[in-house]
PDB file with one MODEL, atoms N, CA, C and O in Angstrom:
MODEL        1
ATOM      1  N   UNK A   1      -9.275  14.645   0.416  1.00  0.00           N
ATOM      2  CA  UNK A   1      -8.190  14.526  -0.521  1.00  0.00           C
ATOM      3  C   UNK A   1      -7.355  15.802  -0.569  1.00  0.00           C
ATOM      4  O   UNK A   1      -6.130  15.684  -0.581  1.00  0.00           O
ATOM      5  N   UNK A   2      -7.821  16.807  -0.594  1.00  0.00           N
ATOM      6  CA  UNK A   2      -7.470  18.025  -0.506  1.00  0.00           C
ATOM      7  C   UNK A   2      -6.487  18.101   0.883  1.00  0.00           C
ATOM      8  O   UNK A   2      -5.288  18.207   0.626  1.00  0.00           O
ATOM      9  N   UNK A   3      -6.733  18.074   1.847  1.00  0.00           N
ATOM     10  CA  UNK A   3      -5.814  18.112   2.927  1.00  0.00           C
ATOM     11  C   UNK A   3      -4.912  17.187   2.959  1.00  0.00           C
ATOM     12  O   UNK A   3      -3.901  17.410   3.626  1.00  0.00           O
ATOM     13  N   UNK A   4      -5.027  16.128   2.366  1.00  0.00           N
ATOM     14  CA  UNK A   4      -4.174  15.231   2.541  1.00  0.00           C
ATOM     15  C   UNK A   4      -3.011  15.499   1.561  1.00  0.00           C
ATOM     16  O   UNK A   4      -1.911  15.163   1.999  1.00  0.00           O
ATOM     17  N   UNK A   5      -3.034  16.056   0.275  1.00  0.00           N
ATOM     18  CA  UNK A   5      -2.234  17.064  -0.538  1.00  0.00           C
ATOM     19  C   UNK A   5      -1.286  17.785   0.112  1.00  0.00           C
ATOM     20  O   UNK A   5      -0.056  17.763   0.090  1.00  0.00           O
ATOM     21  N   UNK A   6      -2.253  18.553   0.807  1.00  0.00           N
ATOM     22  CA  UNK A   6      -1.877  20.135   1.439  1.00  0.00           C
ATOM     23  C   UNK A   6      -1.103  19.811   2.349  1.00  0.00           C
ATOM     24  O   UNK A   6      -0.196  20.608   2.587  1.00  0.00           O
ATOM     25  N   UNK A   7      -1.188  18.469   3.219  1.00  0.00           N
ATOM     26  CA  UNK A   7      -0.094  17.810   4.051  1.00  0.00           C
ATOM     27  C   UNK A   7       1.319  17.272   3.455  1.00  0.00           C
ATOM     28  O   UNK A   7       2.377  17.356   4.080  1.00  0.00           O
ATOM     29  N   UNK A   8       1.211  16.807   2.388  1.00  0.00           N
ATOM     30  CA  UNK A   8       2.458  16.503   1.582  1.00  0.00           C
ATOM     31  C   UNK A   8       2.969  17.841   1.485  1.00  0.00           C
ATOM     32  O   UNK A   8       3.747  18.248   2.348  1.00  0.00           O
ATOM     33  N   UNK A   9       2.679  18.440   0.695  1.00  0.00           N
ATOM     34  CA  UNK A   9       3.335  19.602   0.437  1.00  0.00           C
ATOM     35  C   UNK A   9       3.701  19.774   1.203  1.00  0.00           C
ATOM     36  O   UNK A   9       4.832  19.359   0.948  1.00  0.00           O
ATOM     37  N   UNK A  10       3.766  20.198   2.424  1.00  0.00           N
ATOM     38  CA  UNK A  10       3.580  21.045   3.863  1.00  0.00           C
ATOM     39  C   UNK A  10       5.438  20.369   3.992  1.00  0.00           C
ATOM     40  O   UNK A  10       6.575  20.837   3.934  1.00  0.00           O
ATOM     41  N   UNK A  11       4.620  18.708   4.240  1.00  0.00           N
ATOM     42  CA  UNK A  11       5.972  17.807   4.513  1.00  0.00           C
ATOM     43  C   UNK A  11       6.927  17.982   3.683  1.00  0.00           C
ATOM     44  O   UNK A  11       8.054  17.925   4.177  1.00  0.00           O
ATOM     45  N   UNK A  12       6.859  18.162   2.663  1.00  0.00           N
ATOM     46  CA  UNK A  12       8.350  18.320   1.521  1.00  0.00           C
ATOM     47  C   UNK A  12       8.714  19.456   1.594  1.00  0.00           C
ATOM     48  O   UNK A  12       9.937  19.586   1.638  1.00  0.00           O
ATOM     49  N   UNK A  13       7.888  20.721   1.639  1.00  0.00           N
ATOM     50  CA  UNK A  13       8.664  21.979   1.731  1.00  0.00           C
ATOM     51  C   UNK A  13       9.600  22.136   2.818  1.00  0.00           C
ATOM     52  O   UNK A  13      10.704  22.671   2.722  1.00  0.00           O
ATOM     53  N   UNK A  14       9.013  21.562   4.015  1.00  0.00           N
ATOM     54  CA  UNK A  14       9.835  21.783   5.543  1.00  0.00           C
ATOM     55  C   UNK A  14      11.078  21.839   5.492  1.00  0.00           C
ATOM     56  O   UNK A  14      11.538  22.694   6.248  1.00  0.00           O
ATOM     57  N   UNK A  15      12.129  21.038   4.661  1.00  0.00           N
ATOM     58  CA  UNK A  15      13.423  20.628   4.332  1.00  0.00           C
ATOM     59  C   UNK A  15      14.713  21.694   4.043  1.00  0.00           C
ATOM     60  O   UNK A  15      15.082  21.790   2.873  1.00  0.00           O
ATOM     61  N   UNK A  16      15.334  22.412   4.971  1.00  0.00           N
ATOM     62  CA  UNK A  16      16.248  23.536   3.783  1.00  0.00           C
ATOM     63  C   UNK A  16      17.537  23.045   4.015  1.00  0.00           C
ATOM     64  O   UNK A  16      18.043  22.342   4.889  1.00  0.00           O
ATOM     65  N   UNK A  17      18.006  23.704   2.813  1.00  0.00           N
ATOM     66  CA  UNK A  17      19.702  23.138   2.740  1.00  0.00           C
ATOM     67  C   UNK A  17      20.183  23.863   3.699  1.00  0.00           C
ATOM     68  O   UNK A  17      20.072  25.072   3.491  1.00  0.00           O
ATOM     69  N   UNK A  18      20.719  23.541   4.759  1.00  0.00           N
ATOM     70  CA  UNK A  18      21.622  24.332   5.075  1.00  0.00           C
ATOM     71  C   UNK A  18      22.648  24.082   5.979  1.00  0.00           C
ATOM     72  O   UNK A  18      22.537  23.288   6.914  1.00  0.00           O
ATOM     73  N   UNK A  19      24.031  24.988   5.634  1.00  0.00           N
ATOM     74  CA  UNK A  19      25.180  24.086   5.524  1.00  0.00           C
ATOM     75  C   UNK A  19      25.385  24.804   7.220  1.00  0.00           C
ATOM     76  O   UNK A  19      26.392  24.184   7.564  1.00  0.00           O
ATOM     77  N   UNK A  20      25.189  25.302   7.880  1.00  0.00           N
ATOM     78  CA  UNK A  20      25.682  25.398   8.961  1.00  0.00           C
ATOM     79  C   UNK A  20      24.803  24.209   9.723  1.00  0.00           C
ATOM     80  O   UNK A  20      25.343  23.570  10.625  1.00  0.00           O
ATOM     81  N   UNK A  21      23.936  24.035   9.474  1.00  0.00           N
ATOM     82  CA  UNK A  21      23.210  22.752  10.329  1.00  0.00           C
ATOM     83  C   UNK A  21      24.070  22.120   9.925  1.00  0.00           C
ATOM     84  O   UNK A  21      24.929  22.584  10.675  1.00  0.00           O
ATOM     85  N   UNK A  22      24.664  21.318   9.263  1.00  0.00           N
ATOM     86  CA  UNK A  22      25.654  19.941   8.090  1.00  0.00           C
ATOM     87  C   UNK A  22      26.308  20.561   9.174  1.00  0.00           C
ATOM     88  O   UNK A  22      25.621  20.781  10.171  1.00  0.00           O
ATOM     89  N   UNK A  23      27.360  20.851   9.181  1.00  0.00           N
ATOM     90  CA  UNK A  23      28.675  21.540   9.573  1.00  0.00           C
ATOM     91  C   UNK A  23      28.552  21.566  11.180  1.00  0.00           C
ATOM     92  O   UNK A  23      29.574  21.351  11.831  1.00  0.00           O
ATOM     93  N   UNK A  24      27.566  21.773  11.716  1.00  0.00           N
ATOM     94  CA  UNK A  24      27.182  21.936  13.293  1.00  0.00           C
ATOM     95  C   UNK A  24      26.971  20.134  13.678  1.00  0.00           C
ATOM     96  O   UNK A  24      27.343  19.582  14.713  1.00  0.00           O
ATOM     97  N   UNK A  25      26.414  19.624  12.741  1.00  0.00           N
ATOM     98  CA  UNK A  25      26.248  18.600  13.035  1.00  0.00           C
ATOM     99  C   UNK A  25      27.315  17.318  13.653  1.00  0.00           C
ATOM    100  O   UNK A  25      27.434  16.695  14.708  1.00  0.00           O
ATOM    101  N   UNK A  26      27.990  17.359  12.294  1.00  0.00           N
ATOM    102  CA  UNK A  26      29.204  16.885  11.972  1.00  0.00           C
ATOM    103  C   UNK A  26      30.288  17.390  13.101  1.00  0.00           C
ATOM    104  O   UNK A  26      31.153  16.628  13.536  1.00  0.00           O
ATOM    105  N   UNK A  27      30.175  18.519  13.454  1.00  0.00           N
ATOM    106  CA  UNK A  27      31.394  18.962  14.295  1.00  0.00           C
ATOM    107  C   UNK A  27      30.844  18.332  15.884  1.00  0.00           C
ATOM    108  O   UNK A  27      31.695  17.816  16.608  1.00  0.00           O
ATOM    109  N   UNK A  28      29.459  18.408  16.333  1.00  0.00           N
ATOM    110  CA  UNK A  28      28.866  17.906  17.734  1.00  0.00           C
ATOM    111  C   UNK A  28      29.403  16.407  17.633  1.00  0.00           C
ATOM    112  O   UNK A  28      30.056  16.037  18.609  1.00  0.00           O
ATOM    113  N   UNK A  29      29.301  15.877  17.037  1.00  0.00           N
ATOM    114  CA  UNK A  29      29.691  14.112  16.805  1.00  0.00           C
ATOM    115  C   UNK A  29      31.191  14.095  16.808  1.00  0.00           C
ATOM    116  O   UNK A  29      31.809  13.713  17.801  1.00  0.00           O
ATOM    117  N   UNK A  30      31.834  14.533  15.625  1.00  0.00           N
ATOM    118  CA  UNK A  30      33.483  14.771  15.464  1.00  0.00           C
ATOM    119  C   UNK A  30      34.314  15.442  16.460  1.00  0.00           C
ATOM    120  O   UNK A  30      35.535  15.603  16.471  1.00  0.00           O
ATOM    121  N   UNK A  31      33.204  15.889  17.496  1.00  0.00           N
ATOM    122  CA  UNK A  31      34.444  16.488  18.549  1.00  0.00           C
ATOM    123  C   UNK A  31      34.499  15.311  19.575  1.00  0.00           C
ATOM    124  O   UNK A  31      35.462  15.338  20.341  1.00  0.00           O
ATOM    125  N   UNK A  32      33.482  14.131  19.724  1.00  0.00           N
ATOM    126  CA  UNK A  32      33.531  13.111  20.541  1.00  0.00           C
ATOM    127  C   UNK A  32      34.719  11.771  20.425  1.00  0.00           C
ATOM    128  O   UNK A  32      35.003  11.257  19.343  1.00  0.00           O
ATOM    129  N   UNK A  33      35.205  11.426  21.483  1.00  0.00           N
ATOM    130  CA  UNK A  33      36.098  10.147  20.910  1.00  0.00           C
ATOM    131  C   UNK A  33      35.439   9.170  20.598  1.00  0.00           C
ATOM    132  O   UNK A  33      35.070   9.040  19.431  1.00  0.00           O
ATOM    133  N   UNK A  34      35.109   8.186  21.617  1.00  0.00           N
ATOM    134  CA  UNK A  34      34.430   6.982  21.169  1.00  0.00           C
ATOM    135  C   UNK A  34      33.141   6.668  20.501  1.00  0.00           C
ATOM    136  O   UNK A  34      32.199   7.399  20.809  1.00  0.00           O
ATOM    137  N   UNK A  35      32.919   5.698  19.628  1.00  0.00           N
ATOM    138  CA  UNK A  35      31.376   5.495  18.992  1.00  0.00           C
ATOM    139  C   UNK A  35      30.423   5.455  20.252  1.00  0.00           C
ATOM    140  O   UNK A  35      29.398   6.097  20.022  1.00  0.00           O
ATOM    141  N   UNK A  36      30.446   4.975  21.339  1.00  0.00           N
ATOM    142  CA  UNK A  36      29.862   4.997  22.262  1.00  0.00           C
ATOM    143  C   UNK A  36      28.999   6.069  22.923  1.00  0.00           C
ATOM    144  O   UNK A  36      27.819   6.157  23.265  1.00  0.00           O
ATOM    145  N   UNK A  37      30.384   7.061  22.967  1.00  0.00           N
ATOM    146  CA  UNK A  37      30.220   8.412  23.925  1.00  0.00           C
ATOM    147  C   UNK A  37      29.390   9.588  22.618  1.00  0.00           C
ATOM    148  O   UNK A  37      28.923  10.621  23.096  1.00  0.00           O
ATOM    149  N   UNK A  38      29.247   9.388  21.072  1.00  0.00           N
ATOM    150  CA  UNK A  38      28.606   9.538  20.283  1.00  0.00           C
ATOM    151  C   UNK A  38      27.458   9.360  20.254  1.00  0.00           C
ATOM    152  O   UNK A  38      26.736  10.285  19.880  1.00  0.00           O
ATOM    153  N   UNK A  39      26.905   8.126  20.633  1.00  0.00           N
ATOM    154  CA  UNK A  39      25.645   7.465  20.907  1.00  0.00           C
ATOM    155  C   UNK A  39      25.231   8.095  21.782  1.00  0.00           C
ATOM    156  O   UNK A  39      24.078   8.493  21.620  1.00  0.00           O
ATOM    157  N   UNK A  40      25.780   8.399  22.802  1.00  0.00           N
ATOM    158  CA  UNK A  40      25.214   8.775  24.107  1.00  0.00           C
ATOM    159  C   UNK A  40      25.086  10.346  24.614  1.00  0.00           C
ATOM    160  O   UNK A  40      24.581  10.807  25.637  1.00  0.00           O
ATOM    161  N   UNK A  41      25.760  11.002  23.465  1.00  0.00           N
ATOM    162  CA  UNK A  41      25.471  12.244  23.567  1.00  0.00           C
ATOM    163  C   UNK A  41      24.250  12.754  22.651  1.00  0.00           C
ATOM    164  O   UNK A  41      23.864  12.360  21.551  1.00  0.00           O
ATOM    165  N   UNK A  42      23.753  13.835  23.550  1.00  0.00           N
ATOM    166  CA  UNK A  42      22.314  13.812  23.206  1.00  0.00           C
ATOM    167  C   UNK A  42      22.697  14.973  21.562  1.00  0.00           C
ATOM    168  O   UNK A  42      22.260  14.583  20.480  1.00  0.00           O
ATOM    169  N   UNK A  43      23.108  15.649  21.602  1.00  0.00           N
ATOM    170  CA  UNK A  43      23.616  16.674  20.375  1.00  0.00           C
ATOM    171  C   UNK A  43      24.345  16.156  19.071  1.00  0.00           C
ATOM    172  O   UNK A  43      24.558  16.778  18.029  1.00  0.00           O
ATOM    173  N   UNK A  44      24.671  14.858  19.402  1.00  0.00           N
ATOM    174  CA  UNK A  44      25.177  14.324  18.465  1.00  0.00           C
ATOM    175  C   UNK A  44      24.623  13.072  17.900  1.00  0.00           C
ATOM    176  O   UNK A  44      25.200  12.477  16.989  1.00  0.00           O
ATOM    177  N   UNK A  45      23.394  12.618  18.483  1.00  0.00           N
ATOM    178  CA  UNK A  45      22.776  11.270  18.381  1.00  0.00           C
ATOM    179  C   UNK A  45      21.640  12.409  17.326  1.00  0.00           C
ATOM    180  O   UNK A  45      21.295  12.140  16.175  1.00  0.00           O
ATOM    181  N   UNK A  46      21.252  13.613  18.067  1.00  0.00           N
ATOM    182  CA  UNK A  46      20.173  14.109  17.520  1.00  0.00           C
ATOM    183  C   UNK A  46      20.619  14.503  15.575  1.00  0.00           C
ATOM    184  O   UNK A  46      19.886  14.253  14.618  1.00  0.00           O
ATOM    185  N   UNK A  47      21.984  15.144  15.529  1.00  0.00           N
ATOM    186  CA  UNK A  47      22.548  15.199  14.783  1.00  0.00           C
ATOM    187  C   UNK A  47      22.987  14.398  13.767  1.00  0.00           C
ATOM    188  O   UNK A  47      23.363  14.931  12.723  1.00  0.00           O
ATOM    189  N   UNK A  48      23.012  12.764  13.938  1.00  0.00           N
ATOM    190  CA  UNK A  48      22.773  12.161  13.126  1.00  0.00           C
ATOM    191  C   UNK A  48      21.593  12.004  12.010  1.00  0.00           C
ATOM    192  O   UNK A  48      21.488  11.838  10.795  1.00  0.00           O
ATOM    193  N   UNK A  49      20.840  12.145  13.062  1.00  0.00           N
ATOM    194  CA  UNK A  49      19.371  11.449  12.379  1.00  0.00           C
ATOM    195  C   UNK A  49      19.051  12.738  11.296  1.00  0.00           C
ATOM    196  O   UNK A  49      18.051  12.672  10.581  1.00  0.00           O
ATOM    197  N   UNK A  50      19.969  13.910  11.227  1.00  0.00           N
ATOM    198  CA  UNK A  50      19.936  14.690  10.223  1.00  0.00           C
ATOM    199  C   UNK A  50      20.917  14.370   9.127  1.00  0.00           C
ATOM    200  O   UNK A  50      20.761  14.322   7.907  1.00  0.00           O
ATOM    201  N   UNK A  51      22.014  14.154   9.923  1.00  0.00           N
ATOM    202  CA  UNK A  51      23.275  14.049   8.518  1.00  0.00           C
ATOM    203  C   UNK A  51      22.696  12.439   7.706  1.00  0.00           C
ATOM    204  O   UNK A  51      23.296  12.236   6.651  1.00  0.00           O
ATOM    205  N   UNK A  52      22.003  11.712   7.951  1.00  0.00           N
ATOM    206  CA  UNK A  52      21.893  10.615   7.545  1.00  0.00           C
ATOM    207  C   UNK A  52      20.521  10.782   6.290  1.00  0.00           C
ATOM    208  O   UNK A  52      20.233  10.038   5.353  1.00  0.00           O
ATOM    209  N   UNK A  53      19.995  11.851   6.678  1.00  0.00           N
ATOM    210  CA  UNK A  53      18.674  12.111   6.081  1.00  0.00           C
ATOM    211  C   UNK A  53      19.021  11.907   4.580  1.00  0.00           C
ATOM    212  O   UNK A  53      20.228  12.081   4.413  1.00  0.00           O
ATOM    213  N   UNK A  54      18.390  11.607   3.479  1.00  0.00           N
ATOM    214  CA  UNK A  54      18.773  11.585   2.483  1.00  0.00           C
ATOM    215  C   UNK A  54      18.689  12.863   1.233  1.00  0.00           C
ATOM    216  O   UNK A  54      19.237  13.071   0.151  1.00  0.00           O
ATOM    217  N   UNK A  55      17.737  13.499   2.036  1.00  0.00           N
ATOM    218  CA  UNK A  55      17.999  15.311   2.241  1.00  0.00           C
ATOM    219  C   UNK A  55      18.880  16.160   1.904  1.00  0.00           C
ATOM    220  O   UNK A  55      19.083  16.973   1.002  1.00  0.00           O
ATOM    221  N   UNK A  56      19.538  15.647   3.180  1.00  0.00           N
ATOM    222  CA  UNK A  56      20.318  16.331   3.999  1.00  0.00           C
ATOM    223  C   UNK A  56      22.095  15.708   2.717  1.00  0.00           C
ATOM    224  O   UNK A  56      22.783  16.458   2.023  1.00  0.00           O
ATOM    225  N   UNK A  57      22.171  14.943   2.808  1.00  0.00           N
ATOM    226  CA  UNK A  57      22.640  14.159   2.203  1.00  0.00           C
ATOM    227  C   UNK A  57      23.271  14.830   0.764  1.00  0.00           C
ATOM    228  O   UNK A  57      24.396  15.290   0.567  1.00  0.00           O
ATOM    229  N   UNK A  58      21.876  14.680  -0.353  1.00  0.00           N
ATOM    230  CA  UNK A  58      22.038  15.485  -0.973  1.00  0.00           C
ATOM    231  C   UNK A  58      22.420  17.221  -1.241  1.00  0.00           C
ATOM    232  O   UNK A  58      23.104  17.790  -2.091  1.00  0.00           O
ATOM    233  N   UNK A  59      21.620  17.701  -0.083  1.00  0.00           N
ATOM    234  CA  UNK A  59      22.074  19.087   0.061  1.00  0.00           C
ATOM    235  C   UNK A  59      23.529  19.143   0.423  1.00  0.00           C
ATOM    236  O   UNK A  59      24.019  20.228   0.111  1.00  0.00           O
ATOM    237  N   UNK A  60      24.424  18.258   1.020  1.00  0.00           N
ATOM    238  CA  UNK A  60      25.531  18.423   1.300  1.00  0.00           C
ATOM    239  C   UNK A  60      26.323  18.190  -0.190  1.00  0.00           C
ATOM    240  O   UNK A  60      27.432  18.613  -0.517  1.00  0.00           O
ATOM    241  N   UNK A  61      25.647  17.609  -0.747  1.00  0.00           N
ATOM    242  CA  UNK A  61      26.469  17.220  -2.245  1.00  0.00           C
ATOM    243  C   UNK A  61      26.209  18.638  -3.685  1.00  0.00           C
ATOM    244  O   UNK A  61      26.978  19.094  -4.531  1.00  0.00           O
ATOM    245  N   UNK A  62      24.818  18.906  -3.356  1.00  0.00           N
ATOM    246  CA  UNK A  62      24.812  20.157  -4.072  1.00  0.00           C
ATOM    247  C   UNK A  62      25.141  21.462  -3.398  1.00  0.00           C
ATOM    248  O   UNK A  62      24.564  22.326  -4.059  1.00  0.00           O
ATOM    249  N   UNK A  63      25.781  22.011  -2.415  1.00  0.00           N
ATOM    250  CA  UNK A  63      26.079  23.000  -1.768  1.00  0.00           C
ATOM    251  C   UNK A  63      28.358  22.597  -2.157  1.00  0.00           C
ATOM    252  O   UNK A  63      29.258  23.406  -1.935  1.00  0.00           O
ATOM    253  N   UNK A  64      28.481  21.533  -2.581  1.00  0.00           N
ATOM    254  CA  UNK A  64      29.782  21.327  -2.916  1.00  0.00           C
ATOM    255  C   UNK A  64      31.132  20.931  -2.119  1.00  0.00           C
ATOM    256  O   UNK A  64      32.310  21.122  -2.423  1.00  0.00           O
ATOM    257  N   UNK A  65      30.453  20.217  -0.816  1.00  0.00           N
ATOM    258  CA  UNK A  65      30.949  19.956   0.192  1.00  0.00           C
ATOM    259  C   UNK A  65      31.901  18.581  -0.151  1.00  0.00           C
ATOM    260  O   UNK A  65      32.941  18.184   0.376  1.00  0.00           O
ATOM    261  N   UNK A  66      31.422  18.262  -0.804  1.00  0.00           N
ATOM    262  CA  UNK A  66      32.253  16.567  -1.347  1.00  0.00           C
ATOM    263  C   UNK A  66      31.183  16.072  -1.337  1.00  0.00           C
ATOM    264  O   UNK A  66      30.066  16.501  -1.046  1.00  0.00           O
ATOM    265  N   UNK A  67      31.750  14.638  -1.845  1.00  0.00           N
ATOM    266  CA  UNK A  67      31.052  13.774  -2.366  1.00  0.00           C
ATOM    267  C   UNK A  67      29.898  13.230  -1.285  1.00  0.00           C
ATOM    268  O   UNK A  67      29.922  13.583  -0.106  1.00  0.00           O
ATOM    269  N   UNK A  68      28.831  12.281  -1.857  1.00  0.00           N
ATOM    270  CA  UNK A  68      28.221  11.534  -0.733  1.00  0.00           C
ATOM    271  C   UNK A  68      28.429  11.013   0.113  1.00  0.00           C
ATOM    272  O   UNK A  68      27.859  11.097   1.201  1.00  0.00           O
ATOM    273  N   UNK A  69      29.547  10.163  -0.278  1.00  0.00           N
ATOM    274  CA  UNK A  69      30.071   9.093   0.465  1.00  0.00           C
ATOM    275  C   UNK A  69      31.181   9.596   1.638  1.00  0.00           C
ATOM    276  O   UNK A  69      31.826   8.758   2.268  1.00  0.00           O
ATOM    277  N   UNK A  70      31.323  10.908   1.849  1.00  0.00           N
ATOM    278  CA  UNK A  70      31.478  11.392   3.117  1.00  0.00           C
ATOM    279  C   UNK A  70      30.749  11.042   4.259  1.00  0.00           C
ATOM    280  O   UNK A  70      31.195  10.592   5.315  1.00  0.00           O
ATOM    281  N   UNK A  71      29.593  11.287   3.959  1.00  0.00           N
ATOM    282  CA  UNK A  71      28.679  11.203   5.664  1.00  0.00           C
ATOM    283  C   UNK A  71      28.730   9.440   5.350  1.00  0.00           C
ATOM    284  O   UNK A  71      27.734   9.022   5.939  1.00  0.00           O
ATOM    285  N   UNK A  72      29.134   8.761   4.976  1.00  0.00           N
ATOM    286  CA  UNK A  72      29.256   7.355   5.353  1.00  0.00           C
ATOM    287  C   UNK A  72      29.673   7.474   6.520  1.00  0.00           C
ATOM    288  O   UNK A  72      28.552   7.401   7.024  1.00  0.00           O
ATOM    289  N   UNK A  73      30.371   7.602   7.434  1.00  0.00           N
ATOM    290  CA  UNK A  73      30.888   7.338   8.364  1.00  0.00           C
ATOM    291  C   UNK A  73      29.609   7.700   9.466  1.00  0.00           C
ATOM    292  O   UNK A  73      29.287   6.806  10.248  1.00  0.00           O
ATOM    293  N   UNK A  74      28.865   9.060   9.519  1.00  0.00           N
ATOM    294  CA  UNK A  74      28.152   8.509   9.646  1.00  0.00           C
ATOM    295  C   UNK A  74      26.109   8.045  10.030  1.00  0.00           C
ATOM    296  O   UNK A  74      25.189   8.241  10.824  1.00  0.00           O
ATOM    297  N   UNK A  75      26.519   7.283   8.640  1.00  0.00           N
ATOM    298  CA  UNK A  75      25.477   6.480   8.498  1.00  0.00           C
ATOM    299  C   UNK A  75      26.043   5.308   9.121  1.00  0.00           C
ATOM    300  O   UNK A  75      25.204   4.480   9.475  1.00  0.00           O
ATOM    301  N   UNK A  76      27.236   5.031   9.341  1.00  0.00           N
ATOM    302  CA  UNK A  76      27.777   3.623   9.886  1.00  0.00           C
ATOM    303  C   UNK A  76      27.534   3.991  11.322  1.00  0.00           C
ATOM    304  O   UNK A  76      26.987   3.125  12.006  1.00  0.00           O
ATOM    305  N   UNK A  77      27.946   5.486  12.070  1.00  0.00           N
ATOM    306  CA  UNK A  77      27.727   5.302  13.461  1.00  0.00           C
ATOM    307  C   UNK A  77      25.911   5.544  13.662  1.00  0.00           C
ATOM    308  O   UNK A  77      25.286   5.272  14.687  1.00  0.00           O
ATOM    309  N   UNK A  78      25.459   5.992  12.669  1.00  0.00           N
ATOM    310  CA  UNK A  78      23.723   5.924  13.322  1.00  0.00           C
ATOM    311  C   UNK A  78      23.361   4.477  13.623  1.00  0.00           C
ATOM    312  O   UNK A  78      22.607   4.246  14.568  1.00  0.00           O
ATOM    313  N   UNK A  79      23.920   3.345  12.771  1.00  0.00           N
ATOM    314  CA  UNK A  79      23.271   2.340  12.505  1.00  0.00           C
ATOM    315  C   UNK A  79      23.850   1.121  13.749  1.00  0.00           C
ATOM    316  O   UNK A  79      23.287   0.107  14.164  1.00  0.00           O
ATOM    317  N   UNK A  80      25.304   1.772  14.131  1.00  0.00           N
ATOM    318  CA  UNK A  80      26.097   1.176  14.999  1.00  0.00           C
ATOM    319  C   UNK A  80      24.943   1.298  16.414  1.00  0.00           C
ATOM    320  O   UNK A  80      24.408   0.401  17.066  1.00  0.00           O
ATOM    321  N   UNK A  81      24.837   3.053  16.552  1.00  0.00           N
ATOM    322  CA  UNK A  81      24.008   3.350  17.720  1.00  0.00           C
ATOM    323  C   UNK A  81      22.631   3.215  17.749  1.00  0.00           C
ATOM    324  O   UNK A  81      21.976   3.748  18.644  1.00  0.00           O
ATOM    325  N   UNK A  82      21.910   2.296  16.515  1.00  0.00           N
ATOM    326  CA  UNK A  82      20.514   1.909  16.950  1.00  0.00           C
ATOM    327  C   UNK A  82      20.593   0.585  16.407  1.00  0.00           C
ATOM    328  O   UNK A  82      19.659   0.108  15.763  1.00  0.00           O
ATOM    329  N   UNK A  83      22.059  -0.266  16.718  1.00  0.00           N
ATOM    330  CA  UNK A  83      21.875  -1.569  16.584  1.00  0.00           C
ATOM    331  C   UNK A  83      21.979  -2.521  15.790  1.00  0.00           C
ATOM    332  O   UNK A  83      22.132  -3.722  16.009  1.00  0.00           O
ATOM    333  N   UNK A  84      21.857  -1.734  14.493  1.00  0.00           N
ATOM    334  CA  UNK A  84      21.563  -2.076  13.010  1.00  0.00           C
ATOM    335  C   UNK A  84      22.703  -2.832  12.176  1.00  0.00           C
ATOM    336  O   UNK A  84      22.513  -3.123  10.995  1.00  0.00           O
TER     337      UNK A  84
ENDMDL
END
């Protein structure tokens, strides 16, 4: 029971705000044209699966970046590029 604790914790601390990851992210994807060529780039597919985090998400909303409903766009291309 004890380790299995000590593993949560472990897992929730891992998480930091930080806005140059957001910002790096967003810019690897946003410099691509098509949803396609998004998908298929490896820096920007990887980059989703962060901006989408719900984390990540929030940290973009308490660091004062705008609202949530910014990274909609995308949560629409993660979901575009795994099908969803």
């Amino acid at each position: 029971m004890k380790i299995i604790g000590l593993l949560s914790l472990l897992t929730v601390s891992v998480f930091a705000c930080d806005l140059t990851k957001i910002k790096d992210g967003m810019a690897s994807c946003d410099s691509l044209g098509s949803a396609d060529a998004k998908c298929n780039d490896r820096a920007c597919h990887k980059a989703l699966h962060y901006l989408v985090d719900e984390d990540t998400i929030k940290c973009y909303v308490s660091l004062g970046l705008g609202p949530a409903s910014d990274l909609n766009k995308y949560v629409d291309l993660d979901k575009y590029c795994h099908d969803e």
